[in-house]
N, C-alpha and C positions, 0 to 999 in steps of 0.2 A: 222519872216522868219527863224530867225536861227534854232528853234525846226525842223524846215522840212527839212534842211540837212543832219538830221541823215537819211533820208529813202535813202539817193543818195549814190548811187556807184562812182561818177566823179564830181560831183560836190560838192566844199568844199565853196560856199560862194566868191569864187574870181569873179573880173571883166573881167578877159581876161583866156581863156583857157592854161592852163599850158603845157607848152613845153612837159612835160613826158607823157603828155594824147594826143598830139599831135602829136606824134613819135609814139604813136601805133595806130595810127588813128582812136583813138575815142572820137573825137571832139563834131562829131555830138551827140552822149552819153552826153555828159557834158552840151554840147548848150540843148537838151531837157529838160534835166534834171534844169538847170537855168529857163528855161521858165517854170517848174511847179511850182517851190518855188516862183518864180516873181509876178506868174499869178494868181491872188485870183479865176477866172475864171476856168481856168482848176482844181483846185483842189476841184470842187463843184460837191458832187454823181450824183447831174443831168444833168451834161454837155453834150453833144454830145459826145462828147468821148467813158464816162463813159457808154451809153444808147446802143451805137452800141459794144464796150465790153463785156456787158451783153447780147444785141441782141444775137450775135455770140456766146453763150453758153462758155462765159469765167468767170461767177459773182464765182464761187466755184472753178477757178483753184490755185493752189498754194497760200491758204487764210493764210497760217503761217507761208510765208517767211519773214513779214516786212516789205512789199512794199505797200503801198497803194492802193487801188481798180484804184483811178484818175491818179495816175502815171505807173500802169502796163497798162490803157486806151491809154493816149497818147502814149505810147510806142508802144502796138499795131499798133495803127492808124497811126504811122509814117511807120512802118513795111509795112504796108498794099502799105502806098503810096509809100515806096519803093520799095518792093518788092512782091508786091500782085496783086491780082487782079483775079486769078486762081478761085473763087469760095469762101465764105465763111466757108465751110470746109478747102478746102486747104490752104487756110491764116491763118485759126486759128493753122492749124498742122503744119504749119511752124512757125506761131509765138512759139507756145509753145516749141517747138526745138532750136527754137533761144533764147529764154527767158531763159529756162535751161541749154545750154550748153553754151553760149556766154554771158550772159549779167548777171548771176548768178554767174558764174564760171570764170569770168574775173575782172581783175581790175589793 
């Protein structure tokens, strides 16, 4: 598990979310991020996740940041469930907005 840390922005391998990730409320970041490294499941190219990422014409977006195809999946998907629902397009142009300017450009 420890190799797969490197692709996390918030999560460093701790048990409980750190006070200074918690002060800028991004908890839930950290918690996602623990559930891929945890989860042999979600880090598998054919998961559900991964299938409706691809679906939604995300398999070529930003392929040379160092993120993983299964962890930019879950992260979508959590997007989606939080703030989506607008249409397949519009979830994806919003994930890709948030993905670049928030969760790329933040730490």
């Amino acid at each position: 598990m420890n190799h797969l840390i490197k692709y996390c922005r918030y999560y460093n391998g701790e048990e409980e979310c750190p006070a200074s990730i918690q002060e800028n409320e991004n908890e839930y970041l950290w918690s996602y991020e623990k559930f891929w490294v945890e989860d042999n499941e979600r880090r598998d190219e054919n998961n559900l996740n991964t299938r409706e990422y691809i679906r939604c014409g995300l398999k070529d977006f930003n392929v040379d940041d160092g993120i993983p195809i299964t962890l930019k999946a879950l992260l979508f998907n959590r997007h989606r469930h939080w703030t989506g629902g607008y249409g397949i397009e519009s979830d994806r142009e919003s994930f890709i907005q948030w993905y670049l300017e928030f969760y790329l450009n933040t730490k």
